[in-house]
N, C-alpha and C positions, 0 to 999 in steps of 0.2 A: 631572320634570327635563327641561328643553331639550334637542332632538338634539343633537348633535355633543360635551356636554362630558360627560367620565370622571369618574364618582365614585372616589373611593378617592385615597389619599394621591399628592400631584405626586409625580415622580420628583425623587431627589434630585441625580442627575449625567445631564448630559445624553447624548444619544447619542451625538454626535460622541465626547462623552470616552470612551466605553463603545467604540464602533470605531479609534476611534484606541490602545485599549488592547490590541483582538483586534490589530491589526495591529503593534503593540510585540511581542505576544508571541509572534505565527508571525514576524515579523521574527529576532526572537533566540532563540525555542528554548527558553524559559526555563518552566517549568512554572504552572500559571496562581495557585497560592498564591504566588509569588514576582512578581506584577503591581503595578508603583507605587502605590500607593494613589491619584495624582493622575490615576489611569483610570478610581478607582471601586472598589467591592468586586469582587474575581475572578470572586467566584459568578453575579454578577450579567453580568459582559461572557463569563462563558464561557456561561449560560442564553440570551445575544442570539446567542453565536456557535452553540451547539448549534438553538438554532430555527429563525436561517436556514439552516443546513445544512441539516436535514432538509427545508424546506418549500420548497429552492430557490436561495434568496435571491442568495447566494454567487454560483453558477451563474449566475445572469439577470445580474448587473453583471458578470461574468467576460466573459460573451458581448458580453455590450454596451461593455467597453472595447474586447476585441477587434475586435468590428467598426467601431469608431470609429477604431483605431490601424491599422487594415487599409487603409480608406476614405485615411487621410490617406496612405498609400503607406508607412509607418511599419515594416510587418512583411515580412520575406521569408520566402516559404514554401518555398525549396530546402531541401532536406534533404541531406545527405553523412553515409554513415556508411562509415567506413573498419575494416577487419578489425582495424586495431591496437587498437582499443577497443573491439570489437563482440564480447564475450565467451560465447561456447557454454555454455549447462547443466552442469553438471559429470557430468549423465549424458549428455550428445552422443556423447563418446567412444565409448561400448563400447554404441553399441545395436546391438542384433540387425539383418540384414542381411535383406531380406526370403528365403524359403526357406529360412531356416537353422532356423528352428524344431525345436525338438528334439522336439516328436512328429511332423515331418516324417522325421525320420532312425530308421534301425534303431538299435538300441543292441545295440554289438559287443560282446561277452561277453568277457573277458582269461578264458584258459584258467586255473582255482586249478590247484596242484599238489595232486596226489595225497597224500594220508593214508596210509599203511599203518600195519600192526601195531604196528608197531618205532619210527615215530614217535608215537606216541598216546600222551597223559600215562599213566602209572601204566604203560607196557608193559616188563618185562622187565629 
């Protein structure tokens, strides 16, 4: 067999359709058994979207829009973040203070009251 050409059955939808189907679906949220069929079978554009994830793919045109919309002056990189939306941990509040540690501190005994006789179950 000649280099360049793939044995094994053509593909039956092309790629565009297969990506333009991942991008339907991260578009709207929609789970990938519920993908138009005019994208192609699910299994198949979520197997293109699972490969390039893991080997990259994704990531190399993210960057590469990026620095193409950067180049054209397109993006501004100020950042502002204001306290009214800049929301604390819900443990922020109550953390410990440094020194305060409690095997830094004695641990003050509360005086019990005394037992006698006369108060003792079963006395008298």
């Amino acid at each position: 067999m000649p280099q360049g050409i793939k044995s094994g059955r053509p593909p039956v939808h092309t790629k565009q359709q297969l990506i333009n189907g991942i991008r339907f679906r991260t578009r709207t949220g929609i789970p990938w058994r519920d993908l138009p069929e005019r994208y192609g079978p699910w299994e198949t554009a979520y197997e293109l979207f699972r490969r390039w994830q893991r080997d990259g793919t994704w990531h190399r045109i993210f960057e590469q829009l990026q620095a193409r919309a950067d180049a054209k002056g397109l993006i501004t990189w100020d950042v502002s973040v204001d306290s009214t939306i800049a929301r604390a941990h819900q443990h922020a509040a109550g953390a410990r203070k440094k020194g305060t540690c409690r095997s830094n501190r004695p641990v003050a005994s509360s005086p019990s009251p005394t037992t006698t006789a006369s108060d003792a179950p079963g006395a008298g």
